[in-house]
N, C-alpha and C positions, 0 to 999 in steps of 0.2 A: 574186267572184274564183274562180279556177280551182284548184281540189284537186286535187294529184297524184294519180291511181289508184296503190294501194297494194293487198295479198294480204295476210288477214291470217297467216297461214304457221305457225301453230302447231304442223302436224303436219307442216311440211317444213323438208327438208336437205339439203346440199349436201356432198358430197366434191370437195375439188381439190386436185390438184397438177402438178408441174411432167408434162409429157410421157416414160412409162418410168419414171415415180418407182413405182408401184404401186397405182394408183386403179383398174384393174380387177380386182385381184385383190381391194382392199378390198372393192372392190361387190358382188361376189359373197358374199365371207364376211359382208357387214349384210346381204343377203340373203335368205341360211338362216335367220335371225330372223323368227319367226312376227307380229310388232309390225310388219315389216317388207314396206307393201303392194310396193311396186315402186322402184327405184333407178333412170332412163331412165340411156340411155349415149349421154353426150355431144349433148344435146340444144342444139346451134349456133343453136338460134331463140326459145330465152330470155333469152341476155344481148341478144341481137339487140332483142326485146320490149321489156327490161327497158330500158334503153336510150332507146327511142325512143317509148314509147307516150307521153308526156307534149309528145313535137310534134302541134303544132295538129292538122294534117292526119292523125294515128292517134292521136286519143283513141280516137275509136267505130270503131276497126280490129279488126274482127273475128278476125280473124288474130293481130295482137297480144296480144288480151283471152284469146282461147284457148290460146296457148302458153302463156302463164303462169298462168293459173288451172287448166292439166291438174296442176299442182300442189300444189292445194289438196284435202284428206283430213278427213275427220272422223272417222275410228277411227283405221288405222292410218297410219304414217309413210309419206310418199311423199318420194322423195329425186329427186337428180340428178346425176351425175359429168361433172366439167368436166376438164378437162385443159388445159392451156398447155404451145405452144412458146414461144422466146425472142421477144419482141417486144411493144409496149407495148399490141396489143390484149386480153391476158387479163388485165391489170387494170380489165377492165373487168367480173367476177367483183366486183366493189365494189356494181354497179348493183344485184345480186339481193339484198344486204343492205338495200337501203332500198325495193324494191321489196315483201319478205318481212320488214317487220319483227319478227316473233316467230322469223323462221328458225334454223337452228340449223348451223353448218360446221365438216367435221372434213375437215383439212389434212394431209398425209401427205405426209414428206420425205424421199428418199432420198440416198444419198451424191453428192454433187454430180459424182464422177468417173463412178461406176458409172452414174448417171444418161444423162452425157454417153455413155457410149460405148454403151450399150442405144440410143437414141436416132438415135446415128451408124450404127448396126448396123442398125438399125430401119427408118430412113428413106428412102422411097422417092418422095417428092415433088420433082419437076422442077426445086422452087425452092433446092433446096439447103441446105447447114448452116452455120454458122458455128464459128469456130476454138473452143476451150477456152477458152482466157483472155475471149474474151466472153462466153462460154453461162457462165463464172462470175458474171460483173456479173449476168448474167439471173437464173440461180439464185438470188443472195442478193437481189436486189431482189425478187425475186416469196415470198422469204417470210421478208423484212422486212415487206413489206405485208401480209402473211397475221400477223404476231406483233405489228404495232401494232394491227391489227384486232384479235387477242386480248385485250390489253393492254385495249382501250379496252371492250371487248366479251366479259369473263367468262365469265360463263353463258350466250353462245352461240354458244361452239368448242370445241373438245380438237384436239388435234396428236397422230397416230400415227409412229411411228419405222419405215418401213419393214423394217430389218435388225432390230427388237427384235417387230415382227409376226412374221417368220419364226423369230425363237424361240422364242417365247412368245406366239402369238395369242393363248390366250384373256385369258391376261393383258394383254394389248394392247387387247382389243376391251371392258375395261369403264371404257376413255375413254368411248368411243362408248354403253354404257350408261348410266354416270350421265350422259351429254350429255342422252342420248335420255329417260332416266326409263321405260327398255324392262327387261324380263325378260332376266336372263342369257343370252349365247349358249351351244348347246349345245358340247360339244367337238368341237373345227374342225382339230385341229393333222394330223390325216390330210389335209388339204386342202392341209397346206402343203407345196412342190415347190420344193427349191433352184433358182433360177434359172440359168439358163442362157447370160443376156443380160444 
């Protein structure tokens, strides 16, 4: 019988959140941490992987095997930032929890309005945005799922509060320490730049 291929993921993790919520500014700050080999940004070909290497036809997909194994580390942590706009492909940010079973994800939410209009502000793609009142359904659906995952999944998440990183990073980032079982980050809060958007 056929064994899903599985990573065993010990030294990887995953930042996501909604799209303008703050996952690049986090990335940068788990960055600065010396524990910390590399973060990729927004690598679109691992859930893709993650996903699909268990059809017939991409077990022995080379291609496959290697997107997600560039995430497999034996000293330092190697990470990954995902980001989601509205719509029901980025729950699929689900696949890399069972593809990574020892993985470890830190979730980062920011004001569901300030979100939207960063976003609205932001957004340069042909396909357009949708109203408020829906990108809120989205919002709360994408981290309902991100807090039943927590729920069911302990000790391998922590949730950052965007507005409570900008006042207090370091305080903020020893979620992501005890997550990681890493070395304190050093002080970061000169990094941090009222947003603008």
């Amino acid at each position: 019988m056929y064994q899903p291929i599985t990573f065993d993921g010990t030294k990887t993790f995953f930042v996501l959140g909604m799209r303008r919520s703050g996952t690049s500014f986090l990335r940068q700050l788990i960055m600065e941490n010396p524990d910390i080999k590399n973060v990729l940004f927004e690598p679109h070909e691992l859930i893709f992987a993650a996903q699909s290497i268990d059809i017939k036809r991409y077990r022995k997909s080379e291609y496959h095997f290697n997107a997600l194994q560039q995430l497999e580390s034996k000293d330092l942590w190697m990470g990954a930032k995902i980001v989601g706009n509205p719509g029901i492909e980025f729950f699929n940010w689900k696949w890399l929890a069972m593809k990574f079973p020892e993985a470890k994800f830190v979730f980062i939410r920011r004001d569901v309005n300030s979100t939207y209009n960063s976003w609205i502000k932001n957004e340069t793609s042909p396909r357009g945005t949708i109203s408020l009142p829906m990108y809120h359904d989205w919002w709360r659906e994408t981290y309902n799922a991100f807090y039943l995952f927590m729920a069911a999944n302990p000790d391998r998440c922590c949730h950052i509060e965007y507005e409570d990183l900008l006042k207090d990073v370091n305080k903020e980032l020893t979620e992501v320490e005890e997550l990681l079982k890493i070395q304190p980050f050093r002080n970061l809060q000169h990094m941090v730049e009222k947003p603008n958007n």
